[in-house]
LUMFIZA-527811 format. One line per 8 residues: their letters; for each residue x, y, z of C-alpha. Coordinates in steps of 0.02 Angstrom, whole numbers, always signed. Layout:
BEGIN
a = X Y Z ~ ...
# end
This chain:
BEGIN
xxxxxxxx = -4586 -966 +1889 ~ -4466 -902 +2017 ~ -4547 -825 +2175 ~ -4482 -644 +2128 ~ -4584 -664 +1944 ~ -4739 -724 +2015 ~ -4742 -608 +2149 ~ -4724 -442 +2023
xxxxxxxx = -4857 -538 +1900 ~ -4988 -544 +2039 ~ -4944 -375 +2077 ~ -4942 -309 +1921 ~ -5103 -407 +1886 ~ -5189 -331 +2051 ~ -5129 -136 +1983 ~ -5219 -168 +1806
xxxxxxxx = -5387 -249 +1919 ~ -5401 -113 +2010 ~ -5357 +29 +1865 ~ -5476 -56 +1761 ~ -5632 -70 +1911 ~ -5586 +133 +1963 ~ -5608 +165 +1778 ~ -5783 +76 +1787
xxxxxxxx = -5816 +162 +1926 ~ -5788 +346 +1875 ~ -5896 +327 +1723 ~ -6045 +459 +1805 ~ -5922 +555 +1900 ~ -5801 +608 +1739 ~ -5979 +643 +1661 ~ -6036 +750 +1813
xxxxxxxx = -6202 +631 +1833 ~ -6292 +605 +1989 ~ -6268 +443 +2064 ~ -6218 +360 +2210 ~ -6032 +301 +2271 ~ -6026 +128 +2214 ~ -5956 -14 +2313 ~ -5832 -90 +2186
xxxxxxxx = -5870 -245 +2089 ~ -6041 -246 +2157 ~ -6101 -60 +2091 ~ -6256 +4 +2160 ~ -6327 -186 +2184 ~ -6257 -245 +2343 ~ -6421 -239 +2432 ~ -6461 -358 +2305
xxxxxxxx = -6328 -453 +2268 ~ -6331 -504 +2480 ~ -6527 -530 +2455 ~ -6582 -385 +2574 ~ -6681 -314 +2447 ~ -6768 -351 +2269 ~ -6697 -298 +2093 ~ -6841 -197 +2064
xxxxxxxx = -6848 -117 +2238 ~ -6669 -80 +2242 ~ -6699 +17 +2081 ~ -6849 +106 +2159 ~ -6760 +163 +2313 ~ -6630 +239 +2188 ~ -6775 +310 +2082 ~ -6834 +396 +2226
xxxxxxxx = -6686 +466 +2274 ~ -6642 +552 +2130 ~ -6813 +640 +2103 ~ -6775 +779 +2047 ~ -6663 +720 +1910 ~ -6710 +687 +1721 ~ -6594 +557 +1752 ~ -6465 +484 +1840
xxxxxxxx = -6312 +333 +1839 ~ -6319 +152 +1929 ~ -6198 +41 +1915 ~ -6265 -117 +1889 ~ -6127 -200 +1964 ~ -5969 -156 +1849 ~ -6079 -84 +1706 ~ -6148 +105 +1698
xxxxxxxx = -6311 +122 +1661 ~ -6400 +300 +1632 ~ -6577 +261 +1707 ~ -6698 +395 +1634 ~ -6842 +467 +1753 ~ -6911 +598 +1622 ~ -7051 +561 +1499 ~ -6996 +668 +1358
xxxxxxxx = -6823 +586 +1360 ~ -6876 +412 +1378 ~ -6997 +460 +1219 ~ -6835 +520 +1142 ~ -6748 +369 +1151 ~ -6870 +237 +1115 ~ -6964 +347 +986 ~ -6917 +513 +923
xxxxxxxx = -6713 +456 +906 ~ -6757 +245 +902 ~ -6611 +225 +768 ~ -6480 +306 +894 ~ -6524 +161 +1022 ~ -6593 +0 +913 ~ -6524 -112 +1013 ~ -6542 -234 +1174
xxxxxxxx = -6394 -319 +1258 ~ -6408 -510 +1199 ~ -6434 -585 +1385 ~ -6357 -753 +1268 ~ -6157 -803 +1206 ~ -6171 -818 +1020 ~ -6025 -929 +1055 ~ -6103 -1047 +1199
xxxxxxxx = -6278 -1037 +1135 ~ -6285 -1014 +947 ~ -6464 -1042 +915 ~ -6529 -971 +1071 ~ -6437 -816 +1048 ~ -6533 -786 +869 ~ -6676 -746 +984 ~ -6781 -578 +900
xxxxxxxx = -6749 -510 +1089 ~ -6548 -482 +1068 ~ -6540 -464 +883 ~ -6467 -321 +824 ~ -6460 -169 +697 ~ -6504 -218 +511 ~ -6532 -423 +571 ~ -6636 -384 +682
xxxxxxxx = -6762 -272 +584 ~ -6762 -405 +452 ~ -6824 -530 +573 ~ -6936 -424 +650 ~ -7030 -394 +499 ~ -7033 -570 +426 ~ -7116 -601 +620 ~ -7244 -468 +625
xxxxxxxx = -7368 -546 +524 ~ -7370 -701 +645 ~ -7439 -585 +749 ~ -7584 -483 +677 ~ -7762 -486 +753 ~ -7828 -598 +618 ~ -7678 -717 +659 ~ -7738 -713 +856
xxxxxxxx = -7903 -756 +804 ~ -7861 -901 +718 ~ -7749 -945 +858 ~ -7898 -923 +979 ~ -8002 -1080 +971 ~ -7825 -1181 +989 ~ -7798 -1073 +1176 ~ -7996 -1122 +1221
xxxxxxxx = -7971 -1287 +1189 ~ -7799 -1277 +1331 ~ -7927 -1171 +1454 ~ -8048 -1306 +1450 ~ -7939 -1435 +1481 ~ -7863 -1335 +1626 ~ -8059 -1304 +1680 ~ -8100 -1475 +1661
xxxxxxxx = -7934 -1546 +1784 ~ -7994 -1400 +1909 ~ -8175 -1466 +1915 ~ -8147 -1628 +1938 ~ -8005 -1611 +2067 ~ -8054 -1497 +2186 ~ -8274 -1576 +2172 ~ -8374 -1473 +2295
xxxxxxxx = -8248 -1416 +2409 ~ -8110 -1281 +2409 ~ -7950 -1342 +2379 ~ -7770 -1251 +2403 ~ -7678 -1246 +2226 ~ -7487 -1175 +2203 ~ -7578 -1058 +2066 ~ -7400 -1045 +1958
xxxxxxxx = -7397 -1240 +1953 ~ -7578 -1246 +1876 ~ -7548 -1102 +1777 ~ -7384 -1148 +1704 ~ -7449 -1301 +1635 ~ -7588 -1184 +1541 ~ -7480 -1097 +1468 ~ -7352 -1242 +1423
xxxxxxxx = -7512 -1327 +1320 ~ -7538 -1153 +1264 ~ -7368 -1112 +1197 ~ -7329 -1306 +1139 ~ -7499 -1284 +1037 ~ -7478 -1122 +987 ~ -7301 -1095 +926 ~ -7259 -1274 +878
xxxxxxxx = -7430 -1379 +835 ~ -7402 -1517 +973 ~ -7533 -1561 +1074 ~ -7505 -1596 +1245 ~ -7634 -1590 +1409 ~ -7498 -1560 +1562 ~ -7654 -1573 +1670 ~ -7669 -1770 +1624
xxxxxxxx = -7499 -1794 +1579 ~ -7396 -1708 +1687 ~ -7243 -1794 +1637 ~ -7231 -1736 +1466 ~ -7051 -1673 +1385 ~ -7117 -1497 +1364 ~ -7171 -1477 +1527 ~ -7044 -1562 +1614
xxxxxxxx = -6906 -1474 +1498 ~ -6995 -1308 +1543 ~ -6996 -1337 +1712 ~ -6810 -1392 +1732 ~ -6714 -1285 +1630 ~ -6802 -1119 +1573 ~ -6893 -1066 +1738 ~ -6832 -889 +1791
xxxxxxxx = -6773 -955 +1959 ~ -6614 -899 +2069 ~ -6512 -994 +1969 ~ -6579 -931 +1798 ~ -6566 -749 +1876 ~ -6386 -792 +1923 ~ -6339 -821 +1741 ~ -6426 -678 +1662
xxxxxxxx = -6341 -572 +1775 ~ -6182 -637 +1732 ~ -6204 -659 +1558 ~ -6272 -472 +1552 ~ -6123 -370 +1682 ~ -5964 -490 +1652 ~ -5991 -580 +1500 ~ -5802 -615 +1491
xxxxxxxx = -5822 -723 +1646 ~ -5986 -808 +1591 ~ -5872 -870 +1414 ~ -5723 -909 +1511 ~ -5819 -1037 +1636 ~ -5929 -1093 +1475 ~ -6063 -1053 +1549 ~ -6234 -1089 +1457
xxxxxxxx = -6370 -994 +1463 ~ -6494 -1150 +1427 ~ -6370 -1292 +1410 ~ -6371 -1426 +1234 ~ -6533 -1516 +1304 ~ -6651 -1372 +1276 ~ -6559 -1329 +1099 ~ -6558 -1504 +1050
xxxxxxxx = -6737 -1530 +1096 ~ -6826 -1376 +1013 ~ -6721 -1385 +860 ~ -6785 -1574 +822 ~ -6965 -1541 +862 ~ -6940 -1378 +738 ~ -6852 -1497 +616 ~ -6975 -1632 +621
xxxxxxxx = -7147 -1539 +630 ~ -7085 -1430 +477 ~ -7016 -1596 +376 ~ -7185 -1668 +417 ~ -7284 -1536 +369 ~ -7169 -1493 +197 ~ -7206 -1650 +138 ~ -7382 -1693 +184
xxxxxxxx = -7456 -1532 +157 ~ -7519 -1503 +335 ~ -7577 -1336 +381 ~ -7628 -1288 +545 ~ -7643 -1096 +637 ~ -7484 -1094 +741 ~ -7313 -994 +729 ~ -7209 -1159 +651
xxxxxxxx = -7356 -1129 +506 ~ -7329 -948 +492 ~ -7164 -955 +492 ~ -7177 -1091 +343 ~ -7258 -970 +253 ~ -7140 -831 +286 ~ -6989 -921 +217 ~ -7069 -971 +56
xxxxxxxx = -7126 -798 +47 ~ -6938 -743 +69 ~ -6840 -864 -25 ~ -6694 -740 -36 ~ -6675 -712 +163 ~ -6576 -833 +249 ~ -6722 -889 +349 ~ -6678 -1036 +397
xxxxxxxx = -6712 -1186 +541 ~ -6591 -1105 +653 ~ -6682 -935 +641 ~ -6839 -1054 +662 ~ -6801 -1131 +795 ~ -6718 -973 +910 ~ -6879 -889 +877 ~ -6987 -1026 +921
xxxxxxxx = -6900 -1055 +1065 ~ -6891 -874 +1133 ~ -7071 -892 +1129 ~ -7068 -1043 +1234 ~ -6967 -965 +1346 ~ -7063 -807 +1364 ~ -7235 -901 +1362 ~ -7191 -1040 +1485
xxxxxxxx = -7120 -930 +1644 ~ -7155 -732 +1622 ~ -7337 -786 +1555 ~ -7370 -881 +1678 ~ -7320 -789 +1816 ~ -7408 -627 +1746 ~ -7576 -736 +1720 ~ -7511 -773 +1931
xxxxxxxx = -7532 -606 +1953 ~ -7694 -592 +1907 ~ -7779 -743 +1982 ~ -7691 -673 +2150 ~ -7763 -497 +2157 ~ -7941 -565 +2076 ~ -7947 -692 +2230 ~ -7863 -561 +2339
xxxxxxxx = -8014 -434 +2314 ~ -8181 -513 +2308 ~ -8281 -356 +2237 ~ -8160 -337 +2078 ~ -8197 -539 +2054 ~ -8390 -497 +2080 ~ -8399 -364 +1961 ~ -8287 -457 +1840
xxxxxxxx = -8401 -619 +1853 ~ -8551 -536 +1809 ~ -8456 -457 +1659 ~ -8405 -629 +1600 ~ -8606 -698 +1623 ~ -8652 -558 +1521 ~ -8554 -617 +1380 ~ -8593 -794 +1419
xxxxxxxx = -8771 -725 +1399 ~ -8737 -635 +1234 ~ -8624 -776 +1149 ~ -8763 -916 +1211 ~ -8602 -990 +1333 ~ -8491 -994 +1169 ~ -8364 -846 +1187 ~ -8288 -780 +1044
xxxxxxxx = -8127 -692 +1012 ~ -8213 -532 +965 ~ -8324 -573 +1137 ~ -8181 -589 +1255 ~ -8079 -423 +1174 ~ -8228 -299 +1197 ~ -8213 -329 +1393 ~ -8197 -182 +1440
xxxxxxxx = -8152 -234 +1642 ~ -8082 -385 +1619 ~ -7950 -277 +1494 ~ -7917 -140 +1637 ~ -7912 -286 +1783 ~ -7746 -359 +1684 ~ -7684 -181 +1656 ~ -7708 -147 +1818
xxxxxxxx = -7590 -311 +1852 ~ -7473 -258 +1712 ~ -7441 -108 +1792 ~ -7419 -161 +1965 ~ -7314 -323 +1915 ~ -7243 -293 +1741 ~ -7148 -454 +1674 ~ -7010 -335 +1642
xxxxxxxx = -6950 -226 +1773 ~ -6842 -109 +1683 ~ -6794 -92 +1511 ~ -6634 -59 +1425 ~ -6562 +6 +1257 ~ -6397 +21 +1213 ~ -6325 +183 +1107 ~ -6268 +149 +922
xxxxxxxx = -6236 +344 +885 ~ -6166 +472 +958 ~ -6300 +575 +1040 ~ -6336 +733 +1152 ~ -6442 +730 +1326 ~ -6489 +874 +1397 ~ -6429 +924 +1588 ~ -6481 +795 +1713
xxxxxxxx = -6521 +940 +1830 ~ -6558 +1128 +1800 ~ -6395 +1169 +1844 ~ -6279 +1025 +1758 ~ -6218 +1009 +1587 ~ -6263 +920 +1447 ~ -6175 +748 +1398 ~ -6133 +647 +1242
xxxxxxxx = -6168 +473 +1252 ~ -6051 +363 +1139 ~ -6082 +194 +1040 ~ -6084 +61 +1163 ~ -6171 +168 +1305 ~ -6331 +90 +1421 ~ -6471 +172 +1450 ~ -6619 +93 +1572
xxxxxxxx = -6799 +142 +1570 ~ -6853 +88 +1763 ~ -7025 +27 +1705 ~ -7084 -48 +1888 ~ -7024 +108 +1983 ~ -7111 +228 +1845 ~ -7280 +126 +1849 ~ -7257 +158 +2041
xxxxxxxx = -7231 +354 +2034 ~ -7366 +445 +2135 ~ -7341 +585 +2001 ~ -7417 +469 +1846 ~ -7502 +351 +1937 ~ -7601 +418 +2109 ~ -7606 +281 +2270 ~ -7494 +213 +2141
xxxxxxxx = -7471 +29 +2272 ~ -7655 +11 +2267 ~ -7754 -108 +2149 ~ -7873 -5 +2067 ~ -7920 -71 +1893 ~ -8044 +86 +1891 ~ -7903 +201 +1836 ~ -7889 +144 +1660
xxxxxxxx = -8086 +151 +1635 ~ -8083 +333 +1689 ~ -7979 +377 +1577 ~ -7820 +461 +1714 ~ -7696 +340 +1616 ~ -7572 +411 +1526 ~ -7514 +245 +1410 ~ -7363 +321 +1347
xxxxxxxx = -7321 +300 +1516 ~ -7391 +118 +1547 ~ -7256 -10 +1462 ~ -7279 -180 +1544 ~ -7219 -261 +1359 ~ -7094 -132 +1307 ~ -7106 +32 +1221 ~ -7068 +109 +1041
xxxxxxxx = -7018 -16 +876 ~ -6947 -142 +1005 ~ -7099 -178 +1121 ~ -7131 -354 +1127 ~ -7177 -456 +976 ~ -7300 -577 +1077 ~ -7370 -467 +1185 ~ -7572 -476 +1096
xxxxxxxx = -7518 -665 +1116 ~ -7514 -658 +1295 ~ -7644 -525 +1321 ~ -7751 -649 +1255 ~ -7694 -784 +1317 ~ -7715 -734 +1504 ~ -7886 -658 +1476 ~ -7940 -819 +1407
xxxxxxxx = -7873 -904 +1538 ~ -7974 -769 +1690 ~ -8124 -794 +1576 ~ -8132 -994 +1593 ~ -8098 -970 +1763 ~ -8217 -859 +1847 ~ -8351 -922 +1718 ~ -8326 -1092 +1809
xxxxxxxx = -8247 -1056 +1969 ~ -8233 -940 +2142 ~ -8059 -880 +2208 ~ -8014 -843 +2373 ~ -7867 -821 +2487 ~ -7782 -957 +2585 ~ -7708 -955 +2760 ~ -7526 -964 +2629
xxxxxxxx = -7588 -820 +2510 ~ -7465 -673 +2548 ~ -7557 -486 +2556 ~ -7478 -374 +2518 ~ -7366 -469 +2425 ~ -7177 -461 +2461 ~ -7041 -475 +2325 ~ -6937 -608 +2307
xxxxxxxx = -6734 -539 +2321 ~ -6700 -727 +2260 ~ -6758 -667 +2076 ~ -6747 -526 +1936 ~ -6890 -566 +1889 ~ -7035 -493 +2016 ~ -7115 -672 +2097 ~ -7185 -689 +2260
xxxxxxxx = -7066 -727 +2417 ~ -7193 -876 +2466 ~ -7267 -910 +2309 ~ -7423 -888 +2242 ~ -7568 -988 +2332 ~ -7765 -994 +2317 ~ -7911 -1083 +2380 ~ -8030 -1142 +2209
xxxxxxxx = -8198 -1185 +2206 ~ -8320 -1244 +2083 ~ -8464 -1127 +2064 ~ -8641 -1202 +2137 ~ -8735 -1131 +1989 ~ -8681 -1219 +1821 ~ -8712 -1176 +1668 ~ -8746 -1308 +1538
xxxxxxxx = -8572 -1301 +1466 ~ -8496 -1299 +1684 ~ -8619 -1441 +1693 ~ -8542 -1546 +1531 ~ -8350 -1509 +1608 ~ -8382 -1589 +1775 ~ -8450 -1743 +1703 ~ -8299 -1782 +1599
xxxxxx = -8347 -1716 +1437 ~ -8218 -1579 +1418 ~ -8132 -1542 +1225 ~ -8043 -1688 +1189 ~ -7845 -1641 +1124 ~ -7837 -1603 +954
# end
């Protein structure tokens, strides 16, 4: 190409860049909505982007700023979002108008990752109600139940490493390490019907798998970000969300444990069962591995990392505040008391404090920050501000529902940074303000699953163990910028102890005679 040629292609090139970025960029000012000048390419997100600040305190600061808006624009780097701050329109869109705005955008390539991106999370329209349904009945409370005995079985054998590690002294545990191999054995149990105990074998593939590849880490955040603002990039460099490995791996273990099961007759309370059952049920509906698989494997993703670091959470403001872990303790003997130191499902879910100390959590710390839907039909908002005008939002339109800045609003939630788990016993909750799993058709499939899951988990613990802070435990705890997802900047560390006083079933664990895997 002679110089002359190139030269007007990289100018002509540069013109349609920067046409195509202004046009990005004038998306809330053509629509008269309050927002901020954004810096171009990066949006509204340069604090984070250059790691001065968190995702979900960058979208707080802008929360804040506009509050006296029922809503107003960010632009998450090149794409416009219209983040809602009033109850009666985030009700509108989630609810009241749910068909309008059905959809999520897929954080996966269909392309790169063709099973992953069958995940129930970025399914869309008409697919993704049939899914849903053929799902829901994994996830009734008589499904959980049967589920339950499988998740004590995982808590004991976490109980049982704990007891015998740490003998009569405190010892200093990373509590995300201990708790993501919980909820590994939990999940791998659970949603597949392998048995593994991470606590004795540490090296096992799901574990190790987990840990390498589907940890929400800098990295992980890196490509959901890209995937999610410049998905044209993310295809052009091929760039997998999860990579062949993880596909390869989950789709033989689906494969296998359903080929096993077909032809031996095996029936055992997990997801791999129920969703068995659900495609013989549905013989017409192209249910099939691949939609097996992405499902299963969604739930893997969501049950090894967010899980775990909620159940974090928790352990961290328990051991953080000794009088919340006293009080909660002596709920948890009182069952023991009741149930003769067998819990039950039924037991565990009438807690009434143990149920508002993880709301409490959920609130502070939800697993998802902010939530988004994206417009299929046209439809009318009112004025953002008293004096503005109405809009029309257009197919193809994002709207964001800032769930950690709203569960921080002084207006819904009074001394909103303090942990008080006494706010949802009183009663000064309003839940259709409280959505730590979602909100509307779309909140999150598994969310009884890991309700239950953590409480089980706080239960063994405290019934077996004290919690206190260590010289590395961060109070109050500071926000990673590293992340989207909302993790500790140093981590999440605790002291453990074994309680003095055992009870017969304490007393059994320490000498070695834990529940054997099953």
């Amino acid at each position: 190409m002679e110089p002359t040629t190139l030269l007007l292609t990289i100018a002509a090139a540069t013109v349609c860049l920067y046409y195509f970025v202004l046009s990005k960029m004038s998306y809330f000012e053509k629509r008269k909505i309050p927002h901020l000048r954004p810096i171009p390419i990066l949006g509204n997100m340069a604090p984070y982007f250059f790691q001065r600040r968190s995702h979900q305190n960058q979208l707080q600061k802008l929360y804040n700023h506009f509050s006296d808006t029922k809503y107003f624009g960010l632009y998450d780097f090149l794409t416009p979002n219209i983040v809602l701050r009033d109850p009666e329109l985030i009700s509108m869109v989630t609810i009241k108008h749910f068909d309008n705005f059905c959809d999520h955008n897929n954080f996966v390539n269909e392309d790169l990752d063709p099973i992953a991106a069958k995940n129930l999370f970025g399914l869309k329209g008409d697919y993704w109600r049939e899914i849903r349904k053929l799902l829901s009945p994994s996830f009734t409370s008589s499904k959980m139940k049967a589920m339950f005995e499988l998740m004590t079985q995982c808590a004991e054998n976490f109980i049982s490493f704990i007891v015998k590690d740490s003998g009569d002294i405190s010892k200093t545990y990373d509590m995300k390490e201990l708790l993501s191999k919980y909820s590994n054995d939990t999940v791998a149990t659970c949603a597949f019907g392998i048995s593994v105990n991470s606590f004795e074998h540490p090296n096992n593939e799901f574990f190790l798998l987990g840990r390498k590849a589907l940890t929400f880490d800098a990295w992980l955040s890196f490509k959901f970000a890209l995937h999610r603002n410049f998905p044209s990039v993310a295809k052009f460099l091929k760039l997998r969300m999860f990579g062949p490995e993880v596909e390869r791996f989950f789709k033989a273990v689906v494969s296998n444990t359903v080929e096993i099961r077909d032809k031996q007759g095996i029936v055992r309370p997990d997801m791999i069962q129920l969703m068995m059952e659900t495609r013989n049920k549905n013989q017409k509906s192209a249910f099939d591995i691949n939609d097996m698989t992405a499902q299963a494997f969604v739930f893997f993703l969501g049950g090894f990392d967010t899980v775990s670091t909620a159940m974090s959470f928790v352990a961290h403001e328990v051991g953080v505040h000794p009088d919340v872990q006293c009080k909660l303790r002596e709920e948890i003997d009182n069952v023991l008391k009741e149930t003769n130191g067998k819990p039950t499902y039924e037991a565990i879910n009438r807690m009434k404090y143990l149920d508002a100390v993880v709301n409490e959590v959920l609130r502070l710390c939800a697993p998802a920050t902010f939530l988004d839907r994206v417009c299929v039909k046209e439809t009318k908002l009112p004025p953002p501000t008293p004096n503005g005008e109405s809009i029309t939002l257009k197919p193809g339109d994002t709207i964001m529902i800032p769930v950690f800045s709203i569960h921080r609003d002084p207006k819904y939630y009074p001394n909103p940074d303090k942990f008080d788990p006494e706010r949802f016993l009183k009663g000064e909750v309003d839940m259709s303000l409280y959505m730590p799993f979602g909100v509307g058709p779309r909140i999150c499939i598994g969310n009884r699953f890991a309700l239950m899951e953590t409480k089980i988990m706080i239960f063994y613990l405290l019934w077996h163990c004290d919690l206190e802070p260590d010289v590395k435990t961060q109070t109050p705890i500071v926000f990673s910028s590293k992340t989207l997802s909302p993790v500790p900047e140093n981590g999440f560390w605790l002291k453990i102890r074994t309680r003095k006083s055992k009870t017969p079933v304490t007393q059994s664990l320490s000498n070695g005679h834990g529940v054997a895997e099953h």
